[in-house]
C-alpha positions as CSV (number, residue, x, y, z in Angstrom):
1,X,-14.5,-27.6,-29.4
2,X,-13.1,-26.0,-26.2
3,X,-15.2,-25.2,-23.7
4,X,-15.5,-21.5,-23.1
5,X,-16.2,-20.5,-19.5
6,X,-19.3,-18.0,-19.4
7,X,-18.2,-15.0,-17.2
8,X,-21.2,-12.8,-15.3
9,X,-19.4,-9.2,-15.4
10,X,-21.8,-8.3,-12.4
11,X,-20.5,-11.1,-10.2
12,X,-17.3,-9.5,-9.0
13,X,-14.5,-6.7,-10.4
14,X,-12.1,-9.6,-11.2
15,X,-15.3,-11.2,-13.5
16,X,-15.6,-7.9,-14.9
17,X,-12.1,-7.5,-15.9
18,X,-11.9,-10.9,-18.0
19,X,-15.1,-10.2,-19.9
20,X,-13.7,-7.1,-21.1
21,X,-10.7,-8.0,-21.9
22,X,-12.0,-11.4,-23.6
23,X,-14.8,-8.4,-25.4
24,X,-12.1,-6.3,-26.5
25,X,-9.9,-9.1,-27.7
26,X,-12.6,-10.8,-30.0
27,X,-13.7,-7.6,-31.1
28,X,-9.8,-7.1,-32.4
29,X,-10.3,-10.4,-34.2
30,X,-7.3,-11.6,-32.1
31,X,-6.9,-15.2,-30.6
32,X,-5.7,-15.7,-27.1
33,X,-2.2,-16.6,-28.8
34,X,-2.2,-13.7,-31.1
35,X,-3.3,-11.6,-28.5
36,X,-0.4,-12.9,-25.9
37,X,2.2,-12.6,-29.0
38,X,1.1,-9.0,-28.8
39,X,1.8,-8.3,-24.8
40,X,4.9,-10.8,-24.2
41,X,3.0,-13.8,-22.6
42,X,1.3,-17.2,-23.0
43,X,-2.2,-17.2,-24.5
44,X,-2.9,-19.7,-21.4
45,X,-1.9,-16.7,-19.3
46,X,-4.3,-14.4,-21.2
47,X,-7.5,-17.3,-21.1
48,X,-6.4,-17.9,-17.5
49,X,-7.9,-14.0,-16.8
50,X,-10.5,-13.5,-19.2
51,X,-11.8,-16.7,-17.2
52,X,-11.0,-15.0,-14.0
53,X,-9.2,-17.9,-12.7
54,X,-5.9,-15.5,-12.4
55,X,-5.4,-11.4,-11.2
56,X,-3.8,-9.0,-13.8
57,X,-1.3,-7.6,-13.1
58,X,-0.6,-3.9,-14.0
59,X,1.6,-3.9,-16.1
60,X,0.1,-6.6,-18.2
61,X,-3.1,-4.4,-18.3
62,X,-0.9,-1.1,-19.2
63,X,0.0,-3.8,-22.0
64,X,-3.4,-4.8,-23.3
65,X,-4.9,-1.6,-23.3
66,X,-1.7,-0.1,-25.5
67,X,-2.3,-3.4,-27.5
68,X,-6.4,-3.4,-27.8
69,X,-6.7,0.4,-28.4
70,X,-9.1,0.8,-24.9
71,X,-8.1,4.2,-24.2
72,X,-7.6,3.2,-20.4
73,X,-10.4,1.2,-19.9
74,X,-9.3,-2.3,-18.3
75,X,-7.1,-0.3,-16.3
76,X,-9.8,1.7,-14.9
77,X,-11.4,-2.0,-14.1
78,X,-8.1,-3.6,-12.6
79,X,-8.2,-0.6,-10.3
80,X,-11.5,-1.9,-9.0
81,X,-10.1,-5.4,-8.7
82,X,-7.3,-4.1,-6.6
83,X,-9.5,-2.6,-4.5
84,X,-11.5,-6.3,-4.0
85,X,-8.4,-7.8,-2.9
86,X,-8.3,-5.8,0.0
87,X,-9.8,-7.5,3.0
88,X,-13.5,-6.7,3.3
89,X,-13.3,-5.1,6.9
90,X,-10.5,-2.5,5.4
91,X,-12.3,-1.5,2.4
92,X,-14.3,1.2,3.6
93,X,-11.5,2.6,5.0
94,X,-9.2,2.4,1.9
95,X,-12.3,4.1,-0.4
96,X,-11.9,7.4,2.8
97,X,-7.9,7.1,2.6
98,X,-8.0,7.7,-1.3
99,X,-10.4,10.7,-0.4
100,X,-8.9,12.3,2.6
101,X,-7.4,16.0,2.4
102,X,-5.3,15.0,5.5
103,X,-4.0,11.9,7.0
104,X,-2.4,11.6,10.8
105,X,-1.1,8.7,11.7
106,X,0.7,7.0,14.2
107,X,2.4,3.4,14.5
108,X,4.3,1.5,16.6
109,X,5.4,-1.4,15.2
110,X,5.1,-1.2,10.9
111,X,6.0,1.4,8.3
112,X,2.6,2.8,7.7
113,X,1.0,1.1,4.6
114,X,1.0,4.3,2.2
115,X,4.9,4.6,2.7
116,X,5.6,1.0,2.6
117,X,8.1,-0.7,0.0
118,X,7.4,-3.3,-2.2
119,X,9.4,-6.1,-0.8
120,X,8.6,-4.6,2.8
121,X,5.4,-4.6,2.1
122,X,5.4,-8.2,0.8
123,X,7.1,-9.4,4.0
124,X,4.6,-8.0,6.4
125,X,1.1,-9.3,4.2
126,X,3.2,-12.8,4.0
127,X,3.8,-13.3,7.4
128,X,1.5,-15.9,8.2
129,X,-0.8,-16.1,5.0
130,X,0.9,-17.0,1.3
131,X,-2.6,-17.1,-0.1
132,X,-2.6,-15.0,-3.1
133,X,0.1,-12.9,-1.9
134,X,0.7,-11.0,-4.9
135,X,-2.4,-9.9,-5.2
136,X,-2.6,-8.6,-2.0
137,X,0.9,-7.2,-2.5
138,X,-0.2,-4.8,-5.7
139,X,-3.5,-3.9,-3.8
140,X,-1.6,-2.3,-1.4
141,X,1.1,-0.7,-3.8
142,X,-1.8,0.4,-5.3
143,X,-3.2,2.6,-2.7
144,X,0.3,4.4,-2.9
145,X,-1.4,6.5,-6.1
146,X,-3.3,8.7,-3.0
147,X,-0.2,10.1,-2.2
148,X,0.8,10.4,-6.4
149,X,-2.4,12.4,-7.1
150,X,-2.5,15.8,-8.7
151,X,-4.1,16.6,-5.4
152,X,-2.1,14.7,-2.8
153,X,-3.3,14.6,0.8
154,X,-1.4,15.8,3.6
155,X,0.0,13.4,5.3
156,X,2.0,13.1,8.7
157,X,3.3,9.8,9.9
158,X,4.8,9.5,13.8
159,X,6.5,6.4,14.1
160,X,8.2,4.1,16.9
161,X,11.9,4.2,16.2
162,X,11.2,0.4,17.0
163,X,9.8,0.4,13.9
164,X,13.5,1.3,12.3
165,X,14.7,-2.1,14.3
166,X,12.2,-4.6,13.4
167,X,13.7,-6.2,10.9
168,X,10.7,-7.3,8.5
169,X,12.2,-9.4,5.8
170,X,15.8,-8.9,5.9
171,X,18.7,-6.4,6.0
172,X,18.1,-6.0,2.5
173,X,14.8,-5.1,2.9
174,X,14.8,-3.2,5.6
175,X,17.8,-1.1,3.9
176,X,15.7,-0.4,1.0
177,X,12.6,0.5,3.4
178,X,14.4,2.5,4.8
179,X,16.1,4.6,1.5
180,X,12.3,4.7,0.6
181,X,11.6,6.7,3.5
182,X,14.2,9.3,3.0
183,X,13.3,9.4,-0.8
184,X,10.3,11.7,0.6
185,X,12.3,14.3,2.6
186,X,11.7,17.0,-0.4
187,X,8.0,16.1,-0.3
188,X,6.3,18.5,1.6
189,X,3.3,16.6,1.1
190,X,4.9,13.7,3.2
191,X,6.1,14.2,6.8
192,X,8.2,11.8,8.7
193,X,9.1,12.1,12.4
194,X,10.6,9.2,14.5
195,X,9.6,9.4,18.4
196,X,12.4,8.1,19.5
197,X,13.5,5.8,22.1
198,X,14.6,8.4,24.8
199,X,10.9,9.2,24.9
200,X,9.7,7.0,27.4
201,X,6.6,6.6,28.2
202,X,4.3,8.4,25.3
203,X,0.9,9.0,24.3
204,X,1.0,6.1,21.8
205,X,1.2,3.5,23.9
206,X,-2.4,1.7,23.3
207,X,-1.2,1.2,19.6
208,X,-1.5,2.8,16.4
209,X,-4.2,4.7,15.1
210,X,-4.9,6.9,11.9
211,X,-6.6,10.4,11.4
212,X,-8.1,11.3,8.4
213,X,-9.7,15.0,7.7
214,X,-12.0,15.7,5.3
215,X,-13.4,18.4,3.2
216,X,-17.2,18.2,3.4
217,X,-17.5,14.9,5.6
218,X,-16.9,14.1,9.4
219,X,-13.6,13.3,10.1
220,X,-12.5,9.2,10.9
221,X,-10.3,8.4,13.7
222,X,-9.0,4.4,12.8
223,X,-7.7,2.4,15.2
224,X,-5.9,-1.2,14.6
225,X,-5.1,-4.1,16.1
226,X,-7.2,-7.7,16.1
227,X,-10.6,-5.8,15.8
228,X,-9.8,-2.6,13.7
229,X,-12.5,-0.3,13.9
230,X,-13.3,3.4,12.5
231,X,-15.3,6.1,14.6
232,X,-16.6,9.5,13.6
233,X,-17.3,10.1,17.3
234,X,-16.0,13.7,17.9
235,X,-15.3,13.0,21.7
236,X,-12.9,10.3,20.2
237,X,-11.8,12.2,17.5
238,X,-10.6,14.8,20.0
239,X,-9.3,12.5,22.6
240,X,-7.3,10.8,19.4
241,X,-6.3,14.5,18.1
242,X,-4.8,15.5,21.7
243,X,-2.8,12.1,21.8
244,X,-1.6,12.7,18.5
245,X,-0.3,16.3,19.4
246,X,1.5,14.9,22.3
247,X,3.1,12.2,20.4
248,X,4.0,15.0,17.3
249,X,5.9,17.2,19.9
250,X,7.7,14.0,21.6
251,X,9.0,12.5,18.1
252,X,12.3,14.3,16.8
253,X,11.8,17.0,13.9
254,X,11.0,15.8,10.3
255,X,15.1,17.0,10.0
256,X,16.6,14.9,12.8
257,X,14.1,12.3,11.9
258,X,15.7,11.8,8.8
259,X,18.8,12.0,9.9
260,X,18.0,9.3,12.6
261,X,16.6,6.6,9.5
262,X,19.8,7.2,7.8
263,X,22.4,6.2,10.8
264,X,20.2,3.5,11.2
265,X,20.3,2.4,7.7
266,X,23.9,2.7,7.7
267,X,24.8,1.2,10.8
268,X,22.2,-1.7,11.1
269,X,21.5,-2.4,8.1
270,X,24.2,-1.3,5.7
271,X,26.4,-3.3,3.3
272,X,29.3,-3.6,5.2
273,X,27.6,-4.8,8.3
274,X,26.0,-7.7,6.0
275,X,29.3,-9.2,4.5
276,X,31.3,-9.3,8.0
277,X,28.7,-8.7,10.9
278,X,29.9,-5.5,12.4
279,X,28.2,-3.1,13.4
280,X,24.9,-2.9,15.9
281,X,23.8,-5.6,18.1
């Protein structure tokens, strides 16, 4: 007889998740191959999460809920196990992000995570850790539906033009970062400005930080680096608000901002300069 792994759906979301889906699947009447006939995949594949040996993805779960008749409800749960593969220091502040009425960031080095492509995104988490990369990857695609909501947050990004020239995975990559940038230019929920090289010194220069304004709660000034650390101190929160105003009216208009991430799509990282080399230094 095989031997069925006992879950404990209070353990963790991802133990949740499997004894749900392994509930909803016997209460079907389907086997684990039946069940994997239904959804395009292996029934080792489907055993492998019930067991919570392996992370869902969401399409799979979009899948199984069509499949199971759950009206939403592992999907509802994966969202809870996206939010556990996010490092345990961040998750406090990825439960304010998804609240926040108003986000203010700036960054020097990165695309900031909420506008952050997929393949971008998986260059920068796989840097120096492979270790469940892919999950880490659609936790952090996943806190793209704050800016998808019915009720989207403001949100107004300065960023380094270095951040146009650090190649992070690729030209290819870095093309289609890019293009995903200027996709929100009709989003007036989104605001991009670049500050530009030409700036010179600038009020950004201790690193990146984020804003974020709420409706009925203090607002959250976060700062990153090694030690990232949030603070609802409202002499920080005003020093950070004063640094960020500086930086807004250094960086170039959300227009010429634009227009300065396509050129440097085109020149740096465009197709032409792939095949034969031309183009920027």
């Amino acid at each position: 007889m095989t031997n069925i792994r006992e879950l404990d759906p209070s353990a963790s979301p991802l133990d949740y998740y499997g004894a749900e889906l392994r509930r909803f699947r016997e209460a079907a009447g389907l086997t684990l191959k039946q069940l994997g006939a239904c959804v395009f995949c292996t029934g080792s594949l489907i055993g492998q999460i019930e067991t919570a040996r392996k992370v869902a993805t969401k399409d799979f779960t979009l899948r199984v809920d069509t499949a199971l008749d759950t009206e939403g409800a592992l999907m509802r749960i994966w969202r809870l196990v996206m939010r556990s593969q996010l490092p345990a220091w961040f998750q406090p502040y990825a439960d304010m992000e998804a609240r926040a009425t108003h986000i203010y960031g700036f960054e020097a080095q990165l695309v900031p995570g909420l506008l952050q492509a997929e393949a971008y995104a998986r260059a920068v988490l796989g840097a120096f850790d492979q270790d469940k990369l892919d999950e880490r990857v659609a936790a952090r695609m996943e806190r793209h539906r704050t800016l998808e909501r019915d009720d989207p947050p403001l949100f107004w990004a300065v960023m380094s033009e270095a951040v146009l020239h650090q190649e992070i995975g690729g030209r290819e990559v870095m093309r289609n970062q890019l293009a995903h940038l200027l996709s929100f230019r009709d989003n007036h929920w989104v605001n991009v400005q670049i500050l530009p090289f030409s700036a010179g010194a600038h009020a950004g220069l201790n690193g990146s930080f984020t804003a974020l304004r709420f409706d009925d709660d203090p607002d959250v000034v976060y700062d990153e680096g090694y030690e990232p650390r949030m603070s609802a101190n409202p002499e920080e929160l005003k020093a950070r608000s004063l640094r960020y105003d500086h930086l807004q009216a250094a960086a170039l208009s959300v227009g010429k901002s634009a227009e300065l991430i396509a050129r440097v799509m085109e020149e740096r990282y465009g197709e032409q300069r792939e095949a034969d080399g031309s183009g920027l230094a």
